[in-house]
PyMOL Python script that loads the backbone (N, CA, C, O; Angstrom):
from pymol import cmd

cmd.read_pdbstr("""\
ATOM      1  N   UNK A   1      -1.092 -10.536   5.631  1.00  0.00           N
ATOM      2  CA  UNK A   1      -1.827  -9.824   4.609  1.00  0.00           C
ATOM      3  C   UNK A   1      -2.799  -8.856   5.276  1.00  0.00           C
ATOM      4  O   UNK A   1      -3.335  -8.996   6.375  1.00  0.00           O
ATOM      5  N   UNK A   2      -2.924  -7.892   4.451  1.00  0.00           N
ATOM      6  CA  UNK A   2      -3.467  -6.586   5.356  1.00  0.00           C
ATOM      7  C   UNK A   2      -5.046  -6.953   4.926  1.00  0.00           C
ATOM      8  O   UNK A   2      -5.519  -7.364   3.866  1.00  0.00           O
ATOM      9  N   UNK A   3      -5.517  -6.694   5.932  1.00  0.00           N
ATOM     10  CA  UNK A   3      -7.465  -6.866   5.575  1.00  0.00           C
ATOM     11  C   UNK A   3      -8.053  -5.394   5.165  1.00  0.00           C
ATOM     12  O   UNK A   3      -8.128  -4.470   5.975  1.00  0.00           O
ATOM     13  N   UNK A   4      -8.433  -5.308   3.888  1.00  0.00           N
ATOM     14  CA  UNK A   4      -9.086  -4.310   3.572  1.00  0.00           C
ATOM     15  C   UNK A   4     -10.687  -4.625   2.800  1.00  0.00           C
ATOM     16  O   UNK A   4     -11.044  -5.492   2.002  1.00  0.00           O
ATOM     17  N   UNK A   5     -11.511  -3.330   3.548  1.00  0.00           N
ATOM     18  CA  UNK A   5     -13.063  -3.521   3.362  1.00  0.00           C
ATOM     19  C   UNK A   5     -13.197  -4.412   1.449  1.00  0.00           C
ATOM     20  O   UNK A   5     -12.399  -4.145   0.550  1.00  0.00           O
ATOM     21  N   UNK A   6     -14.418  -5.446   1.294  1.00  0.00           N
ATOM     22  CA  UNK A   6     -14.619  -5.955   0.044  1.00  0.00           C
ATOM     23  C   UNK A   6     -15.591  -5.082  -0.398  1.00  0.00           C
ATOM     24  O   UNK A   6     -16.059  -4.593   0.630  1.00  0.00           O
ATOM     25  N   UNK A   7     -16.241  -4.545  -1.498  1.00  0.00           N
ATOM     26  CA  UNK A   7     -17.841  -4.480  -2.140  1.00  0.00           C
ATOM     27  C   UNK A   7     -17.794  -5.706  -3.304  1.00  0.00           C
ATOM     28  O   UNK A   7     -16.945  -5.997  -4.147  1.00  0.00           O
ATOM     29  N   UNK A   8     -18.623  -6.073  -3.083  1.00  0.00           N
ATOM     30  CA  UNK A   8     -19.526  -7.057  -4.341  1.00  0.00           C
ATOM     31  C   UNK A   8     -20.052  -5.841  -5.268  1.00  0.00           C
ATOM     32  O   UNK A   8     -20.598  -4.753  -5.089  1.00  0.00           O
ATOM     33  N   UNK A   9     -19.444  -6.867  -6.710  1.00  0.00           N
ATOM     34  CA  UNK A   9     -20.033  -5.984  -8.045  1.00  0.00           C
ATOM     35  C   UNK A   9     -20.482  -6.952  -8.681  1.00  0.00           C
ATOM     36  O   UNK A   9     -20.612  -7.985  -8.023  1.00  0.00           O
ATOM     37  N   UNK A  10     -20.777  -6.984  -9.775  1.00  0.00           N
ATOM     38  CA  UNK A  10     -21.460  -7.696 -10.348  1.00  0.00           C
ATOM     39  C   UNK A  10     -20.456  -6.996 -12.011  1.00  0.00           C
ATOM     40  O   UNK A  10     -20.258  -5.799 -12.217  1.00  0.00           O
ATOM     41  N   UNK A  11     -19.974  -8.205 -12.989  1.00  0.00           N
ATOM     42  CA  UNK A  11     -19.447  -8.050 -14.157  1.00  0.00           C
ATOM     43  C   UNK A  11     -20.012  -8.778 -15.358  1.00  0.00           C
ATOM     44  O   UNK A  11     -20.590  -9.841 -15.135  1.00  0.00           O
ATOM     45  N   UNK A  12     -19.952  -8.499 -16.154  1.00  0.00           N
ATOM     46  CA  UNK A  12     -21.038  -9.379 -18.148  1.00  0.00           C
ATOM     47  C   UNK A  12     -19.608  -9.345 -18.233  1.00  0.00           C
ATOM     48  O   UNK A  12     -18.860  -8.387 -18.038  1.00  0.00           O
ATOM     49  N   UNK A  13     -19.293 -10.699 -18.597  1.00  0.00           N
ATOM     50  CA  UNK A  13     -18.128 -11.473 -19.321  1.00  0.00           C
ATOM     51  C   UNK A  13     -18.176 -12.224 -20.775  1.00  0.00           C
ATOM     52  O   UNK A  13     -18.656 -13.358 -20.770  1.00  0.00           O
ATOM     53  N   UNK A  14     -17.817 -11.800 -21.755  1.00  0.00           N
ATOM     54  CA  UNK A  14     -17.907 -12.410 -22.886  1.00  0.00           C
ATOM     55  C   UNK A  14     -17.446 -13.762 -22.581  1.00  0.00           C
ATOM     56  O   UNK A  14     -16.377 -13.909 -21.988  1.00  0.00           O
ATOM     57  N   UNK A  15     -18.365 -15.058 -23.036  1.00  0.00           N
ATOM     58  CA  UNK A  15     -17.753 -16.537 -22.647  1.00  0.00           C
ATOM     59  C   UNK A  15     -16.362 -16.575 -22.621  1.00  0.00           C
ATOM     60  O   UNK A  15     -15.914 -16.837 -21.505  1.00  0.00           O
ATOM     61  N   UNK A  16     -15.353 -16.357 -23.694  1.00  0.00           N
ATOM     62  CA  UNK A  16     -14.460 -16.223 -23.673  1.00  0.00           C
ATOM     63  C   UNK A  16     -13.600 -15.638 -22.442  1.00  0.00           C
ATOM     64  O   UNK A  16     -12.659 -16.334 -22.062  1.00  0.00           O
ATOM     65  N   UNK A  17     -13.746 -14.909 -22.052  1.00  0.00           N
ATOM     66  CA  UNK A  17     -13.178 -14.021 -21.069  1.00  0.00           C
ATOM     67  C   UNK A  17     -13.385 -14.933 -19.363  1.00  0.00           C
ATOM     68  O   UNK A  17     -12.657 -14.702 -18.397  1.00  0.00           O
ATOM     69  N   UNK A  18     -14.308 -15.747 -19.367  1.00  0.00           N
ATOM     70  CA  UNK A  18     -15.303 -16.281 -18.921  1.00  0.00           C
ATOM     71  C   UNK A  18     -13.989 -17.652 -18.349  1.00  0.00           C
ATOM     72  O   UNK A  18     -13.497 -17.920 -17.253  1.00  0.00           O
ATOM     73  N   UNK A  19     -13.823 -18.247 -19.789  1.00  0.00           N
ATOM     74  CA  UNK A  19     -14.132 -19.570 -19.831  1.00  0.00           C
ATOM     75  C   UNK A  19     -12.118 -19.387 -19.208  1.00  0.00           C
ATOM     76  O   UNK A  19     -11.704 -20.143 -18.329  1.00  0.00           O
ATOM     77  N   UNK A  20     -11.149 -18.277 -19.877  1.00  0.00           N
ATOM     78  CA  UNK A  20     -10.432 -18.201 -19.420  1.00  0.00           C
ATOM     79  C   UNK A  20      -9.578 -17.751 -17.956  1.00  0.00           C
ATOM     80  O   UNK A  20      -8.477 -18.169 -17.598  1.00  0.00           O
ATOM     81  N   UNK A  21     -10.372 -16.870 -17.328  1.00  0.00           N
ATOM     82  CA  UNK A  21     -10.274 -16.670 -15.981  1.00  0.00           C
ATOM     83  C   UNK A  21     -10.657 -18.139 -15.267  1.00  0.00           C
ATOM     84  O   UNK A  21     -10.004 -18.682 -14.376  1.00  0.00           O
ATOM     85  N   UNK A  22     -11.550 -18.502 -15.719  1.00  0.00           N
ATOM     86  CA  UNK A  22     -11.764 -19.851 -14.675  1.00  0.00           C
ATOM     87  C   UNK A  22     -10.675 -20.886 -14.786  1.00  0.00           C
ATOM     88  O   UNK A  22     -10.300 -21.635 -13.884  1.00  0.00           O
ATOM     89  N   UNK A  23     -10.096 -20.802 -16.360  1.00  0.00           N
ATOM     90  CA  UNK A  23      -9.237 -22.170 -16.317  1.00  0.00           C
ATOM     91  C   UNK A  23      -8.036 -21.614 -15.625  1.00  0.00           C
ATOM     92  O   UNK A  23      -7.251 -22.379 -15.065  1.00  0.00           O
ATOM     93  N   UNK A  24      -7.856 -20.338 -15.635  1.00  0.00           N
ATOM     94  CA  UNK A  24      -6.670 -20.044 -14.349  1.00  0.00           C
ATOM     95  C   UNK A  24      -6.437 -20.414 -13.520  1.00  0.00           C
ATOM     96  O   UNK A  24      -5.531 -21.155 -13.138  1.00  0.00           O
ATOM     97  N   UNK A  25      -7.740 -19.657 -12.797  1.00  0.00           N
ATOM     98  CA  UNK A  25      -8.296 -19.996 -11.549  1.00  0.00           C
ATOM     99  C   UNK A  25      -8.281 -21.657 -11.230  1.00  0.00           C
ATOM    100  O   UNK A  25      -8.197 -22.030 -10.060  1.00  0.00           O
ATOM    101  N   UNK A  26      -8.348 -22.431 -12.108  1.00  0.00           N
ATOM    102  CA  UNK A  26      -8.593 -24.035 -11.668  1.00  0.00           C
ATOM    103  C   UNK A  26      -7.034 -24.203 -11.808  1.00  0.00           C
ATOM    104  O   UNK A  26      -6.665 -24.908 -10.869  1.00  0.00           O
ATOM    105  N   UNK A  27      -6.046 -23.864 -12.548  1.00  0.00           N
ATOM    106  CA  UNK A  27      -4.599 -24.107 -12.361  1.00  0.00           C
ATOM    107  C   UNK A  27      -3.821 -23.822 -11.477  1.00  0.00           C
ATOM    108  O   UNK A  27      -2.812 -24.377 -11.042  1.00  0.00           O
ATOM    109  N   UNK A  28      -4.702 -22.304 -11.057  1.00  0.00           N
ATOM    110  CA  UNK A  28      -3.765 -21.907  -9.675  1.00  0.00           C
ATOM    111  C   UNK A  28      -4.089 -22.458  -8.675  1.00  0.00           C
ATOM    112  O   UNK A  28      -3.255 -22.260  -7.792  1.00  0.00           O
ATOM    113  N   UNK A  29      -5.327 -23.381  -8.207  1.00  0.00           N
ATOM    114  CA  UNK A  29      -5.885 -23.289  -7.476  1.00  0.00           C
ATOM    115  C   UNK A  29      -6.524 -22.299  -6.398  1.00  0.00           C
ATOM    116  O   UNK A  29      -6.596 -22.329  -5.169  1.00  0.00           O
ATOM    117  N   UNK A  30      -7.087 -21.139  -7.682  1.00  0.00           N
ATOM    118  CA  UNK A  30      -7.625 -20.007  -6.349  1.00  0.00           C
ATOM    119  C   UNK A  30      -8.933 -19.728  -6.940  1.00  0.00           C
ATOM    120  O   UNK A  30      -9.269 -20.155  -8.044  1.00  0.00           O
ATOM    121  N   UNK A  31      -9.520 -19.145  -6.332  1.00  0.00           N
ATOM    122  CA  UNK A  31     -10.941 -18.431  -7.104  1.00  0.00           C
ATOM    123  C   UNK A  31     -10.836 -17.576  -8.049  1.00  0.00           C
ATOM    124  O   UNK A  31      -9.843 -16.913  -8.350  1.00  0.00           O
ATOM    125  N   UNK A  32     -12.601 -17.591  -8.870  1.00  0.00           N
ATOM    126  CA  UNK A  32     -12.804 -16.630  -9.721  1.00  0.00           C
ATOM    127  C   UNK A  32     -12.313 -15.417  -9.224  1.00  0.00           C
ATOM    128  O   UNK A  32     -11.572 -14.777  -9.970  1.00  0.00           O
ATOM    129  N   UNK A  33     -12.575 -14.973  -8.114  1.00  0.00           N
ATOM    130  CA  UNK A  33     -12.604 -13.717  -7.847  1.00  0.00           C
ATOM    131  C   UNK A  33     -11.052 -12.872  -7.575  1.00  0.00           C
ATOM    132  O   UNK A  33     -10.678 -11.815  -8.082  1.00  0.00           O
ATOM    133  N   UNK A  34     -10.250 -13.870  -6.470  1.00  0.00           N
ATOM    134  CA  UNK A  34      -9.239 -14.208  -6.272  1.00  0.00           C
ATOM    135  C   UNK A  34      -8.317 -13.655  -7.562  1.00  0.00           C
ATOM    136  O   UNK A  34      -7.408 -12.852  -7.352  1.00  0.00           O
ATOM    137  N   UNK A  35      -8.536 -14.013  -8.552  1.00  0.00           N
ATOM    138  CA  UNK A  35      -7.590 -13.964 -10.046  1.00  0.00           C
ATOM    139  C   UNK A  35      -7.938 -12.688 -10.722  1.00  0.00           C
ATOM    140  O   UNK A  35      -7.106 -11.914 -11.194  1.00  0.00           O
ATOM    141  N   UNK A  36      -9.603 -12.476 -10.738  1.00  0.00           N
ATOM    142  CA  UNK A  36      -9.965 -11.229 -11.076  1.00  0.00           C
ATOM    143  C   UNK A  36      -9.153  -9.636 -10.202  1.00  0.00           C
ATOM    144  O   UNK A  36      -8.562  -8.652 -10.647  1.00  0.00           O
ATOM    145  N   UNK A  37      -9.478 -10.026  -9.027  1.00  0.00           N
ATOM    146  CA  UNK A  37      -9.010  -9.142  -8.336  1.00  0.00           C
ATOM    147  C   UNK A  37      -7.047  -8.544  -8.960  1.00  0.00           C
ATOM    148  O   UNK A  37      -6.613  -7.444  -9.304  1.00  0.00           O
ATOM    149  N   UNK A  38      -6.361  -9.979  -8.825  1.00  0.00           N
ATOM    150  CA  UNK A  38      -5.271  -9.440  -9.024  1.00  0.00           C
ATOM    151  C   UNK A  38      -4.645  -9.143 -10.400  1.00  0.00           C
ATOM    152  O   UNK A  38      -3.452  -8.902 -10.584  1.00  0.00           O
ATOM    153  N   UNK A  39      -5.903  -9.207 -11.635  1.00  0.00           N
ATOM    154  CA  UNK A  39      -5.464  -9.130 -12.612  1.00  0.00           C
ATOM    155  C   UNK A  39      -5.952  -7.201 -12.419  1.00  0.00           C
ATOM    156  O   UNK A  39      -5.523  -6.152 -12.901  1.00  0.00           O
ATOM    157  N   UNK A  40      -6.799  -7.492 -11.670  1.00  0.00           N
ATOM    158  CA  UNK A  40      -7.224  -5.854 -11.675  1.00  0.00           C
ATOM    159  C   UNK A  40      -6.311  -4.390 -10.848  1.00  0.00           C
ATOM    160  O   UNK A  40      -6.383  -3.164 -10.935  1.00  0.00           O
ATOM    161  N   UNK A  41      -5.457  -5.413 -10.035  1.00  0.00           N
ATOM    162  CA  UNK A  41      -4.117  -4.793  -9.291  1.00  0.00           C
ATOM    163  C   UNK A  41      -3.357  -4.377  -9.856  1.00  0.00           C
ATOM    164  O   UNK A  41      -2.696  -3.373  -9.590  1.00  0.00           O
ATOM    165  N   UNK A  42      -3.262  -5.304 -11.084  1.00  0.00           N
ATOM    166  CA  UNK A  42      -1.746  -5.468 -11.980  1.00  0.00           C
ATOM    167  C   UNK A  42      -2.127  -4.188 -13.000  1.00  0.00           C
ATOM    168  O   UNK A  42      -1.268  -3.309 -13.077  1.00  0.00           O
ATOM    169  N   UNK A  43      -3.300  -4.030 -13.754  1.00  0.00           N
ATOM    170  CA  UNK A  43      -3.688  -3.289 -14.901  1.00  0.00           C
ATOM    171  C   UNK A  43      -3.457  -1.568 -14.104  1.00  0.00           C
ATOM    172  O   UNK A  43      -3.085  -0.551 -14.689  1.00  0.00           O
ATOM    173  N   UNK A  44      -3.764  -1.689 -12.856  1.00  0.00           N
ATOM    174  CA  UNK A  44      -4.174  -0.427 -12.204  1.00  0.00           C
ATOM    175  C   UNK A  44      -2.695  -0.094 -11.457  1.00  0.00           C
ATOM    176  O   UNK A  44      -2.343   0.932 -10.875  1.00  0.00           O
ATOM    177  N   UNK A  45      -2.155  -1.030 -11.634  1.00  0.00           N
ATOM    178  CA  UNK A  45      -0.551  -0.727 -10.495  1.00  0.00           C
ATOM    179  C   UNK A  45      -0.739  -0.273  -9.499  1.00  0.00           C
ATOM    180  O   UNK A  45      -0.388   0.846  -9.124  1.00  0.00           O
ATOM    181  N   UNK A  46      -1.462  -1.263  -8.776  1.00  0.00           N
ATOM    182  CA  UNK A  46      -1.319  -1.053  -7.352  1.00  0.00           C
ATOM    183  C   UNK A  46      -0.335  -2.406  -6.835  1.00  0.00           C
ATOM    184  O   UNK A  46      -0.119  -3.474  -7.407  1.00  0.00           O
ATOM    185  N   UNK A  47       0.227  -1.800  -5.316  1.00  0.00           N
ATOM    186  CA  UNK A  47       1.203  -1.547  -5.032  1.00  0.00           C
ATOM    187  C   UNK A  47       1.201  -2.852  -4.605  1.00  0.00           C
ATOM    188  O   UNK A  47       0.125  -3.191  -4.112  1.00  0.00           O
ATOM    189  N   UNK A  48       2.254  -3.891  -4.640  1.00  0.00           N
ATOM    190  CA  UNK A  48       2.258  -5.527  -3.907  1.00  0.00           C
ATOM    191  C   UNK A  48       3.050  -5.074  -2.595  1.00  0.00           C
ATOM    192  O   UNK A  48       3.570  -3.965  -2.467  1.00  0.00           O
ATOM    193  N   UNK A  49       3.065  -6.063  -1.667  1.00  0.00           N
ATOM    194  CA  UNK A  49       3.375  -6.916  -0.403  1.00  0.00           C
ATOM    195  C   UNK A  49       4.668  -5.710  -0.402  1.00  0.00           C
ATOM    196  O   UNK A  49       5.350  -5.370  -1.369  1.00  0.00           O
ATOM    197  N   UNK A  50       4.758  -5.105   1.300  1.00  0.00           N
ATOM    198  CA  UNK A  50       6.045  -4.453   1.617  1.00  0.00           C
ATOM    199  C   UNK A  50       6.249  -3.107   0.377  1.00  0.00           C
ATOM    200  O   UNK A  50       7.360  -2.636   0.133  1.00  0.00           O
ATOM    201  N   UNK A  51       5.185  -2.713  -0.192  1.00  0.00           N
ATOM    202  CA  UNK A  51       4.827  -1.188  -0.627  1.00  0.00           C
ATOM    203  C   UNK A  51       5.567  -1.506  -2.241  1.00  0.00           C
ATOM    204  O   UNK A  51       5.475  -0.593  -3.062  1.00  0.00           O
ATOM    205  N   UNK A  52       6.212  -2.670  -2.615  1.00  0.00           N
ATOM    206  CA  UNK A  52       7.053  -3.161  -3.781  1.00  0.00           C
ATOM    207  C   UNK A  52       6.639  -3.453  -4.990  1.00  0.00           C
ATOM    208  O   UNK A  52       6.513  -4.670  -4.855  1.00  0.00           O
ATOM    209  N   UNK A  53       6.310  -3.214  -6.159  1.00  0.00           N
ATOM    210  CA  UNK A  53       5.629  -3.292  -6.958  1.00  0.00           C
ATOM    211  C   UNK A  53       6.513  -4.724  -7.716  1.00  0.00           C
ATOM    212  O   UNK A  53       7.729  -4.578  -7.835  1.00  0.00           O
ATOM    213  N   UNK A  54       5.910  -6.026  -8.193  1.00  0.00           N
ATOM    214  CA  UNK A  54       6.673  -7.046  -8.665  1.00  0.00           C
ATOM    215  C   UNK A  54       6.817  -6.291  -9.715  1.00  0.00           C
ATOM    216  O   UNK A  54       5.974  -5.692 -10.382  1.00  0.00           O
ATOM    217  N   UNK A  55       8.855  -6.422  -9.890  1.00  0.00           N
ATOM    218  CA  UNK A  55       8.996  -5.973 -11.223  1.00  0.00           C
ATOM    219  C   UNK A  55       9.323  -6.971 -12.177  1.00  0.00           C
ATOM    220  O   UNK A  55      10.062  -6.757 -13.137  1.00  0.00           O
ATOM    221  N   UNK A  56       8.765  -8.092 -11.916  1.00  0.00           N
ATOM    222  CA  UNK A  56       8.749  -9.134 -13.173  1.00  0.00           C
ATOM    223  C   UNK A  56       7.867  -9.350 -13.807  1.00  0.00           C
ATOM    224  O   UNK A  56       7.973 -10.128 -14.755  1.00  0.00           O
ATOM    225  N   UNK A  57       6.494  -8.631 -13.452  1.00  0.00           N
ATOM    226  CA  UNK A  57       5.299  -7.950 -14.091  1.00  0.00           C
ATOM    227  C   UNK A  57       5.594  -7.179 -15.520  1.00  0.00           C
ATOM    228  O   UNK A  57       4.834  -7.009 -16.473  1.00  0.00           O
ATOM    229  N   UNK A  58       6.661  -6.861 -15.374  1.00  0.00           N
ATOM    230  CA  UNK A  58       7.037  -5.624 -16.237  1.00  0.00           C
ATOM    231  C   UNK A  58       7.583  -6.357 -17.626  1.00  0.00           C
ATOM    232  O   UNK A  58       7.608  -5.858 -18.751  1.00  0.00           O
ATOM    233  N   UNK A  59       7.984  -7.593 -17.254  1.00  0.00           N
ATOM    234  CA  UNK A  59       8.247  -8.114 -18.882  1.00  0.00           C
ATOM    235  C   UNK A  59       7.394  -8.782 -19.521  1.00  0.00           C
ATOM    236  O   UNK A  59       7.595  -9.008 -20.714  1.00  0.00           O
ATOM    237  N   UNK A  60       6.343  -9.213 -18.933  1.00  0.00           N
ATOM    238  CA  UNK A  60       5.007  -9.917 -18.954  1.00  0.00           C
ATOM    239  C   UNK A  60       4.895  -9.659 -20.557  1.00  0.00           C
ATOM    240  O   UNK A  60       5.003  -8.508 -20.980  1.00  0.00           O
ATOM    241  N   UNK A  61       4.699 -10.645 -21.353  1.00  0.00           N
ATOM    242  CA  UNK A  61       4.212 -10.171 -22.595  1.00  0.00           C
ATOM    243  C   UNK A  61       4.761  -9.188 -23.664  1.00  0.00           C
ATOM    244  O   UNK A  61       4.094  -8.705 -24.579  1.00  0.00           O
ATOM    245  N   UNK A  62       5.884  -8.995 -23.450  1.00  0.00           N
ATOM    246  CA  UNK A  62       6.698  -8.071 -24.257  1.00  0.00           C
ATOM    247  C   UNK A  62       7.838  -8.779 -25.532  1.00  0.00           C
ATOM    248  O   UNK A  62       8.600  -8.157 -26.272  1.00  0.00           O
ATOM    249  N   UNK A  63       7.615 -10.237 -25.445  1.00  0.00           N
ATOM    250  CA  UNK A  63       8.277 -10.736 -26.530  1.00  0.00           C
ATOM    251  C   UNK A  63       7.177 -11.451 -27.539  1.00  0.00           C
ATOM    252  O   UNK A  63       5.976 -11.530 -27.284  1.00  0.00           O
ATOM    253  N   UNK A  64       7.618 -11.799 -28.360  1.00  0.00           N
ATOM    254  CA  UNK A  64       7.039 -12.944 -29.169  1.00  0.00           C
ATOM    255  C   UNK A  64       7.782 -13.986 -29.826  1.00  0.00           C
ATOM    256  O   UNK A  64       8.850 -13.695 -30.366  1.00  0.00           O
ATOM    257  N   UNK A  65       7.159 -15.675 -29.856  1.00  0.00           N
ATOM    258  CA  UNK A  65       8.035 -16.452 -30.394  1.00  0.00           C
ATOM    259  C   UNK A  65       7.315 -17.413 -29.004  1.00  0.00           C
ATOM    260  O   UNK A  65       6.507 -17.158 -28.111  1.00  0.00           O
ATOM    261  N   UNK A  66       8.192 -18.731 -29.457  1.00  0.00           N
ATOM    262  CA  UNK A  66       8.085 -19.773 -28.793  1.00  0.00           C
ATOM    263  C   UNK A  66       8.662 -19.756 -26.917  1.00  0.00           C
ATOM    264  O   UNK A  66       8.394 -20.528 -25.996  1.00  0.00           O
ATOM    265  N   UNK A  67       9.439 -18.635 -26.971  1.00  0.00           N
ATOM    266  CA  UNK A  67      10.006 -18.521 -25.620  1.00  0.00           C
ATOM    267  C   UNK A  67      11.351 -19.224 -25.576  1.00  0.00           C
ATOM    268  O   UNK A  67      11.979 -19.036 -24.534  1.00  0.00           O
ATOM    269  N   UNK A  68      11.967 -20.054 -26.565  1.00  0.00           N
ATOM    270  CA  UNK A  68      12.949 -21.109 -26.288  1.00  0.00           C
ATOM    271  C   UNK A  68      14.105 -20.498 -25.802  1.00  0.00           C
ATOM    272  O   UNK A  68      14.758 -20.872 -24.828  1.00  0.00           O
ATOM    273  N   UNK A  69      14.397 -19.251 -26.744  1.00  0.00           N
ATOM    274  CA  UNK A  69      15.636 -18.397 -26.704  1.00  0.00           C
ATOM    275  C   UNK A  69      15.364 -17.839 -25.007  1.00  0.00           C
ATOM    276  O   UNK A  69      16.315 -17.952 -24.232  1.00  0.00           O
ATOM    277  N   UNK A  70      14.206 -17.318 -24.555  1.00  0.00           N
ATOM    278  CA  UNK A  70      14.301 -17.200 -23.288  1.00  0.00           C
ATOM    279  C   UNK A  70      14.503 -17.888 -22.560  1.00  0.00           C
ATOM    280  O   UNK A  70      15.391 -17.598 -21.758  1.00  0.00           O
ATOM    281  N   UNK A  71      13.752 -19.273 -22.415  1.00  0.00           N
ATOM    282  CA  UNK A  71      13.954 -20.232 -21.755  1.00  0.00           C
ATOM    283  C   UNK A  71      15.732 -20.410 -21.205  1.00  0.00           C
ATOM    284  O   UNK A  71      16.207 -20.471 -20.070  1.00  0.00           O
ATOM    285  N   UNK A  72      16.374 -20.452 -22.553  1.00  0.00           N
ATOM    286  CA  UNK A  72      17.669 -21.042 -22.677  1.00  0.00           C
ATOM    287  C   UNK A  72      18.542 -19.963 -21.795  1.00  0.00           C
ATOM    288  O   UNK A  72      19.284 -20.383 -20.906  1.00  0.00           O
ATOM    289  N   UNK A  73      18.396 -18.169 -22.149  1.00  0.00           N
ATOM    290  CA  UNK A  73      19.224 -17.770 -21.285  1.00  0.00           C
ATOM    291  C   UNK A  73      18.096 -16.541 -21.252  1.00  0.00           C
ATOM    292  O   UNK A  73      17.627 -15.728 -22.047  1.00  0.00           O
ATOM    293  N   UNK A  74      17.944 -16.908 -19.826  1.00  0.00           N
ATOM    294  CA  UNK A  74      16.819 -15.639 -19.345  1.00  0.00           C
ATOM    295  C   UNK A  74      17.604 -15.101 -18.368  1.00  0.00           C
ATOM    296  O   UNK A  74      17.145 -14.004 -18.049  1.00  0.00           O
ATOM    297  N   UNK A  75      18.319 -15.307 -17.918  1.00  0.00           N
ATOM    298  CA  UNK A  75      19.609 -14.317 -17.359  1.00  0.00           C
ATOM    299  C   UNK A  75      19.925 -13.538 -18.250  1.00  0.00           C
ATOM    300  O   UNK A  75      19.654 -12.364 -17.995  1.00  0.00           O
ATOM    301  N   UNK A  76      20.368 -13.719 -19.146  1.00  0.00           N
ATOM    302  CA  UNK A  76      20.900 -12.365 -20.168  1.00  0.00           C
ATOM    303  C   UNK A  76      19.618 -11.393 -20.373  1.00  0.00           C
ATOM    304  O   UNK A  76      19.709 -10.169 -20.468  1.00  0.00           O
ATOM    305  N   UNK A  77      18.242 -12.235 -20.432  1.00  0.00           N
ATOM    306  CA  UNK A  77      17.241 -11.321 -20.826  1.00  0.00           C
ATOM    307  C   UNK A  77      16.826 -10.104 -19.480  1.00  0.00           C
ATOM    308  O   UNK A  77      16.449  -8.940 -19.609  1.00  0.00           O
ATOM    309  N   UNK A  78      17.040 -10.813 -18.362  1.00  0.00           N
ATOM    310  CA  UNK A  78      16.336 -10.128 -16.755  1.00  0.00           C
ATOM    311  C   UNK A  78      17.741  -9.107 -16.654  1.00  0.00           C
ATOM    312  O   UNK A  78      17.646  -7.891 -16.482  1.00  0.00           O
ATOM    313  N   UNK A  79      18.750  -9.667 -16.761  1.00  0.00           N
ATOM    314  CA  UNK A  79      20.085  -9.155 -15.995  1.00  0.00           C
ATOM    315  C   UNK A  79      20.720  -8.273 -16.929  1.00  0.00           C
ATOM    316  O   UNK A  79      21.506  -7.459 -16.442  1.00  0.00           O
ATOM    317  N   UNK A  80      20.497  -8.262 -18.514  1.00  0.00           N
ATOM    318  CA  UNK A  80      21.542  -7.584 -19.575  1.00  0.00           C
ATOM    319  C   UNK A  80      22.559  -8.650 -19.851  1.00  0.00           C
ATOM    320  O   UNK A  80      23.127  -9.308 -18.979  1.00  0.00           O
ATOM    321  N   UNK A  81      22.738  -8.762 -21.157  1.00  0.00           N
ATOM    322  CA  UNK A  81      23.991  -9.490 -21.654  1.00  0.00           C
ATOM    323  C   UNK A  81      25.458  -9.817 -20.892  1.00  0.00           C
ATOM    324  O   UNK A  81      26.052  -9.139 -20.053  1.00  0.00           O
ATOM    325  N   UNK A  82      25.746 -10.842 -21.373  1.00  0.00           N
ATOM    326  CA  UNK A  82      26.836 -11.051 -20.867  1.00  0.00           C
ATOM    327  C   UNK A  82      27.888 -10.169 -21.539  1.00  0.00           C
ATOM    328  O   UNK A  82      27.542  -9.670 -22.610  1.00  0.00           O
ATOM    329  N   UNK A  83      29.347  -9.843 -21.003  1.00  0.00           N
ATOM    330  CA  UNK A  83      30.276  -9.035 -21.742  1.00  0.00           C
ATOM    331  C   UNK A  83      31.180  -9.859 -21.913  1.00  0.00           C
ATOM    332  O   UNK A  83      32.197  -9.542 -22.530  1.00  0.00           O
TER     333      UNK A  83
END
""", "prot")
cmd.dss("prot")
cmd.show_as("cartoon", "prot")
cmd.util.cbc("prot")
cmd.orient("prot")
């Protein structure tokens, strides 16, 4: 991982906003900051690991529903239908 210079900022988080970055952060096991940072990568599209942008970022949130139908065949959803 490439080392690039940090600045400290300082952010006002509505509790909410608050209470959910942390429970991330406690699932992923990484830091507040850690999660902030890469949610702030993702919004801004900057560039991941080997200049590659993850393109599974890209379906992030674009359906609605329980997920089951994905669950069941998310190959057809990533790859295009079967023929």
């Amino acid at each position: 991982m490439e080392h690039t210079a940090m600045h400290r900022t300082q952010v006002y988080l509505e509790e909410s906003q608050y209470e959910a970055l942390r429970a991330r952060a406690r699932r992923e096991g990484r830091s507040l900051a850690s999660v902030i940072r890469e949610i702030i990568d993702v919004q801004l599209g900057v560039r991941y690991a080997g200049g590659l942008k993850d393109p599974f970022r890209g379906v992030i949130g674009v359906g609605e529903g329980d997920g089951s139908a994905v669950a069941e065949n998310y190959e057809d959803y990533l790859y295009g239908g079967r023929s």
